[in-house]
C-alpha angles and dihedrals in degrees: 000000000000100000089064095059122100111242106249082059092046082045087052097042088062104040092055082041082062098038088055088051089065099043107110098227097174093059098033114040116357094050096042086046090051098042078058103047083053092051094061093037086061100042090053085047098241096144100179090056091049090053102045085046084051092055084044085062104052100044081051083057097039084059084053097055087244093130097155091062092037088055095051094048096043094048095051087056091058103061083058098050092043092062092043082053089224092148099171085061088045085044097059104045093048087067086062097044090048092060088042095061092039087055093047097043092236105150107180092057088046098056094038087049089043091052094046093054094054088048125110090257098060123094092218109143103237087254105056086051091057093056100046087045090055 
């Protein structure tokens, strides 16, 4: 308990507690982690795990208001899940992406994003594609 403890140990606990607060986990240790989980992946030819890793990894850098890199990841995702026709997976990253393209001002994507999430593949409820049409 921490009651029990003398106080130059309570004063360190703390101060390492804080430390740990400003410590940037995302860049440093989840997304390098991940790069390296996809890269086995790869290299043992399970496609499916590579790619839900890879959207891992840009929602991770979504998170970390890196949107360039999320899109690209994202996007790359999307061509796969397209072809495998899982449109509640595609549905759901394309939110993201979506985001991703309205916070970087990047109007072609949004638009292209937007229109795709009205669409008949999306699995989108009817109310949800109202609001994001108007």
């Amino acid at each position: 308990r921490s009651s029990d403890l003398p106080e130059k140990e309570k004063a360190a606990i703390l101060a390492l507690q804080l430390k740990e607060r400003s410590v940037r986990h995302t860049e440093l240790i989840i997304i390098t982690m991940l790069s390296n989980a996809v890269a086995q992946f790869k290299k043992y030819k399970c496609p499916r795990m590579k790619s839900h890793l890879t959207v891992q990894m840009g929602e991770e850098c979504y998170q970390a208001n890196d949107y360039s890199k999320a899109l690209k990841l994202l996007d790359y995702v999307m061509c796969d899940y397209r072809s495998e026709r899982w449109w509640t997976l595609l549905t759901s990253i394309l939110a993201t992406a979506l985001k991703c393209a309205y916070l970087m001002a990047q109007l072609k994507e949004y638009i292209t994003y937007s229109l795709e999430l009205l669409g008949r593949a999306s699995t989108l409820k009817d109310d949800q594609k109202d609001r994001k049409s108007t």
